[in-house]
C-alpha positions as a Markdown table, in Angstrom:
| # | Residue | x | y | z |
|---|---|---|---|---|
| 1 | Unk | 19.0 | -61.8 | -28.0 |
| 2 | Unk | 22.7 | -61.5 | -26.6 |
| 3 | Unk | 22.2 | -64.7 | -24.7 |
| 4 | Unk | 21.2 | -66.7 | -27.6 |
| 5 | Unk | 24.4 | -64.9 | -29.6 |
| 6 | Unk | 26.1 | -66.0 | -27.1 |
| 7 | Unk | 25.0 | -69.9 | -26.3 |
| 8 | Unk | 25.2 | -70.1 | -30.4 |
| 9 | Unk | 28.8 | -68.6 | -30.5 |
| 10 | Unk | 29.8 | -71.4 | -27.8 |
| 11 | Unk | 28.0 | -74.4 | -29.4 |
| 12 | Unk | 29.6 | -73.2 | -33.0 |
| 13 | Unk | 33.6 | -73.3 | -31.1 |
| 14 | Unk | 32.3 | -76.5 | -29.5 |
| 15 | Unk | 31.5 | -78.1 | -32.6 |
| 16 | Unk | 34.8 | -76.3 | -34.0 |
| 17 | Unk | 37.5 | -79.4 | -32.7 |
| 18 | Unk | 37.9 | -78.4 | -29.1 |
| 19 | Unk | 38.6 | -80.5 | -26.5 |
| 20 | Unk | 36.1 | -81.4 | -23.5 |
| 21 | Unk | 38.0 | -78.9 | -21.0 |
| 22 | Unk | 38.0 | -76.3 | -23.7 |
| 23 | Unk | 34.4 | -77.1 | -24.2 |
| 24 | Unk | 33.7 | -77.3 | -20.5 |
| 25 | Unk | 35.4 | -74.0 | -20.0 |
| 26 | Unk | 33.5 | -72.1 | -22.5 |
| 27 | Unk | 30.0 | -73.1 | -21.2 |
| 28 | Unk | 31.1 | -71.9 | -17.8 |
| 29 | Unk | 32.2 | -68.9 | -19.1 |
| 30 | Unk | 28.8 | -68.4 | -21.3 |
| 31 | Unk | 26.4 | -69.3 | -18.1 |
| 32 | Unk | 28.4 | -66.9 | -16.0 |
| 33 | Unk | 28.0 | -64.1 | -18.6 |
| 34 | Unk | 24.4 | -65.4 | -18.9 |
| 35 | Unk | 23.8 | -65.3 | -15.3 |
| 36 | Unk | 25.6 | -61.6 | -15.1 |
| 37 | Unk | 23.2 | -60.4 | -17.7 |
| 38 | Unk | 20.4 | -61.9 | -15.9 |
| 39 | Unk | 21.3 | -60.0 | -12.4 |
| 40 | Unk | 22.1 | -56.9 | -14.1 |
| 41 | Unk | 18.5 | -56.6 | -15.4 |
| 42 | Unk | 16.8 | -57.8 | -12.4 |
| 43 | Unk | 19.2 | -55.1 | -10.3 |
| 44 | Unk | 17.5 | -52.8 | -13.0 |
| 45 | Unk | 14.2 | -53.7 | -12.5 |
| 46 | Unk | 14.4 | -53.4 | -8.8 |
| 47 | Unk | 16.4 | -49.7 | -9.3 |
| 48 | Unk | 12.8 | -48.8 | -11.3 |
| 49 | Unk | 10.4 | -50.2 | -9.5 |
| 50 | Unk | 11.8 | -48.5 | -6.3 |
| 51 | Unk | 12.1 | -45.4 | -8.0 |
| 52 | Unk | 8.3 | -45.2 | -8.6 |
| 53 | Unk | 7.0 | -46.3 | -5.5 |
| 54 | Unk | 9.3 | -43.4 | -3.8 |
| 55 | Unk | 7.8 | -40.9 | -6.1 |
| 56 | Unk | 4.2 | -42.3 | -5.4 |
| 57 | Unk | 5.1 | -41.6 | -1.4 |
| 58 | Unk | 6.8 | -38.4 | -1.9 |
| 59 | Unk | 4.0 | -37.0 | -4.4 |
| 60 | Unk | 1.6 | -38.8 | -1.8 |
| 61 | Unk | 0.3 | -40.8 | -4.2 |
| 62 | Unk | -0.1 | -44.2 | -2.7 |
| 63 | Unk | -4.2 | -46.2 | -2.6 |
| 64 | Unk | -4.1 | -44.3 | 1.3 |
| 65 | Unk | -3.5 | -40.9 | 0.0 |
| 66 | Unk | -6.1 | -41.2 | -2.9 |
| 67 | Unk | -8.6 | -42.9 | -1.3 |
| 68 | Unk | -8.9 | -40.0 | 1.4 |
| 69 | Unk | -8.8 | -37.2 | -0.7 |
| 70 | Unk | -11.6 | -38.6 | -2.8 |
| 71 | Unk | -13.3 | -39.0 | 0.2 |
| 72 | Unk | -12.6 | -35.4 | 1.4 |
| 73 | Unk | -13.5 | -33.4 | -1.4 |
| 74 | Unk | -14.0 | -35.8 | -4.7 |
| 75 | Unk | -10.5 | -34.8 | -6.1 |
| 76 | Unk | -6.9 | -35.3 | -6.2 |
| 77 | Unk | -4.8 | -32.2 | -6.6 |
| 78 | Unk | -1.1 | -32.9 | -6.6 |
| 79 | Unk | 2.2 | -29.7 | -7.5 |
| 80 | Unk | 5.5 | -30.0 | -8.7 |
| 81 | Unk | 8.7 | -28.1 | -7.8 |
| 82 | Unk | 9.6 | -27.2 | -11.4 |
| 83 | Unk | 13.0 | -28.4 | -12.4 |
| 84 | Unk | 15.8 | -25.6 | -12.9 |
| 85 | Unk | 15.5 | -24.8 | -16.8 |
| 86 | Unk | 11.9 | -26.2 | -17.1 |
| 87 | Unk | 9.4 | -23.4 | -18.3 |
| 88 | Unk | 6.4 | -23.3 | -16.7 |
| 89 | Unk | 3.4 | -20.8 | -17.5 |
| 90 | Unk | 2.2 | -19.8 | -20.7 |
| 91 | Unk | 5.5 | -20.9 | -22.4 |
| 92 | Unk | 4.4 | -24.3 | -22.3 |
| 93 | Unk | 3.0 | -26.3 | -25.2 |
| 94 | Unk | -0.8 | -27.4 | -24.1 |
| 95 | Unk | -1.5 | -29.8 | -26.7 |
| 96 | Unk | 2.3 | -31.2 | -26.6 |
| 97 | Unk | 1.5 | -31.7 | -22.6 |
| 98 | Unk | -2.0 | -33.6 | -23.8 |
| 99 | Unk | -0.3 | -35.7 | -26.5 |
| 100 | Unk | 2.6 | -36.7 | -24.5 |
| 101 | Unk | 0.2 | -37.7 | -21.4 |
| 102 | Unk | -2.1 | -39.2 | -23.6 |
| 103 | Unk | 0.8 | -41.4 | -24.8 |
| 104 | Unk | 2.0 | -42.5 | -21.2 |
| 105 | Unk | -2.0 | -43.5 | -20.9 |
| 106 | Unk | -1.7 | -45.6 | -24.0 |
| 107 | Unk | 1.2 | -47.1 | -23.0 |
| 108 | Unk | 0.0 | -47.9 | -19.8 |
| 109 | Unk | -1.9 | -52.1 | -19.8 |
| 110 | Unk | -4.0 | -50.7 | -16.7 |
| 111 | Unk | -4.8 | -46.9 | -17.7 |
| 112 | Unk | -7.0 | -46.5 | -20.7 |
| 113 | Unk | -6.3 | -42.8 | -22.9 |
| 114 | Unk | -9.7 | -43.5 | -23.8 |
| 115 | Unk | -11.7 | -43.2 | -20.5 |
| 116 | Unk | -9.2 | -40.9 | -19.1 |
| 117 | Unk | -9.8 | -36.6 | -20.4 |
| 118 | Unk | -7.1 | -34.7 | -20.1 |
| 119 | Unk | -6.7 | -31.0 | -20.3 |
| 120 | Unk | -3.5 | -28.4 | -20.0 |
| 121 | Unk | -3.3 | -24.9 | -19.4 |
| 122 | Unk | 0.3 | -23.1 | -18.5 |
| 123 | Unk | 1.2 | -26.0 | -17.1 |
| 124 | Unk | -2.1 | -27.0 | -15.0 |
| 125 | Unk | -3.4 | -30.5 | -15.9 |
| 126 | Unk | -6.8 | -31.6 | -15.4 |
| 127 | Unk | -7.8 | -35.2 | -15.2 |
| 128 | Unk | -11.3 | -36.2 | -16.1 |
| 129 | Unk | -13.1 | -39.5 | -16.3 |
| 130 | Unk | -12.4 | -42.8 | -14.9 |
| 131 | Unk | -10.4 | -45.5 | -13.9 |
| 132 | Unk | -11.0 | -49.1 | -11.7 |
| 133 | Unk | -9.1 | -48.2 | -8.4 |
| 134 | Unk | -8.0 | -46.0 | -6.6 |
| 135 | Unk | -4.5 | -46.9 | -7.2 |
| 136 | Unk | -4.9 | -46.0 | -10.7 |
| 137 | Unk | -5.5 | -42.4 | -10.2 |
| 138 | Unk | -1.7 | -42.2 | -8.2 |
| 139 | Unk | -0.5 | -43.7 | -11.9 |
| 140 | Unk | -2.1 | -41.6 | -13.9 |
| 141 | Unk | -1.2 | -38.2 | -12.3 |
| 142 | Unk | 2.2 | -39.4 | -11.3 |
| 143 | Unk | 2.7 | -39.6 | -15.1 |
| 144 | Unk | 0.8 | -36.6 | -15.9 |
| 145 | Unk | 3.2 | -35.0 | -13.0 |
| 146 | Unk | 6.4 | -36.9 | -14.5 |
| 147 | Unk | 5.8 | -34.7 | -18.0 |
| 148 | Unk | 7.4 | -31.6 | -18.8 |
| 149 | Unk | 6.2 | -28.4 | -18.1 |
| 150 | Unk | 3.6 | -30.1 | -15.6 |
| 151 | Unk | 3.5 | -27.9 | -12.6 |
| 152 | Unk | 0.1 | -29.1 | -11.5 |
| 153 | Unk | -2.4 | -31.7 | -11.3 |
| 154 | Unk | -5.6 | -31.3 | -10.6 |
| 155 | Unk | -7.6 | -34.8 | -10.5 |
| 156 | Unk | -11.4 | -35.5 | -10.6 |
| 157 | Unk | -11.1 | -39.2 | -11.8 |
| 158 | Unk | -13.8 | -41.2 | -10.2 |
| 159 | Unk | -13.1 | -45.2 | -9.4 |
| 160 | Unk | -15.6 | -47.2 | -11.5 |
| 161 | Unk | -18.5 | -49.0 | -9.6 |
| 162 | Unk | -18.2 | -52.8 | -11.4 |
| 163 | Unk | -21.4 | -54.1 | -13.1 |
| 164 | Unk | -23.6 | -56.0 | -10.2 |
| 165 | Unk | -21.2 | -53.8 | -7.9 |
């Protein structure tokens, strides 16, 4: 939205009697701050995305990781170093910690808070259900883990077999 505020602020002082330099002078100016914007949010993006996949390595959450603790014993079972301030026991909220999981899930295109149980006790999550890949169980309990109050999670997703699979 800013960048078309800001294309239509320079074609309304272009149409407003200025001269060609003038003119030329203001589109520069509006494709630099266009082109600033654009950086800024890629920058961004990058920041994010980085941010995540270092959280998926340091909770060892990555395809590798899942894939051979399914194979081990069937489940995923991840802790958290509480935060300083952050309650943990029976002071937390269980069906706030459900609600706000089951929120990431429905917010999530590739997690579905249908197919995907959850329950919370003192700050213990358990993950039921299923998902299509392995990398899909790191998501989900990295943002079961990413949730206040979440100590623990305990995973026993299981990777859907396609039909014909």
């Amino acid at each position: 939205m800013k960048k078309i505020a800001i294309i239509a602020t320079a074609l309304g002082l272009m149409g407003a009697g200025c001269s060609k330099q003038q003119d030329d002078t203001l589109v520069q100016k509006t494709e630099n701050a266009v082109s600033t914007a654009a950086d800024k949010t890629k920058a961004a993006a990058v920041d994010v995305k980085n941010a995540v996949a270092e959280k998926l390595t340091d909770w060892k959450l990555t395809p590798a990781d899942i894939k051979a603790d399914l194979e081990k014993s069937g489940r995923v079972v991840r802790d958290k170093t509480l935060a300083a301030g952050e309650m943990a026991g029976a002071a937390v909220d269980n069906a706030r910690t459900v609600t706000v999981i089951k929120a990431k899930y429905a917010e999530d295109s590739d997690l579905s808070a249908w197919k995907i149980g959850i329950a919370a006790d003192s700050g213990v999550v358990t993950l039921n259900g299923s998902v299509k890949s392995p990398d899909l169980i790191g998501r989900a309990i990295e943002l079961a883990l990413d949730t206040k109050g979440v100590r623990q999670v305990v995973s026993l997703l299981k990777v859907e077999i396609p039909p014909g699979g």
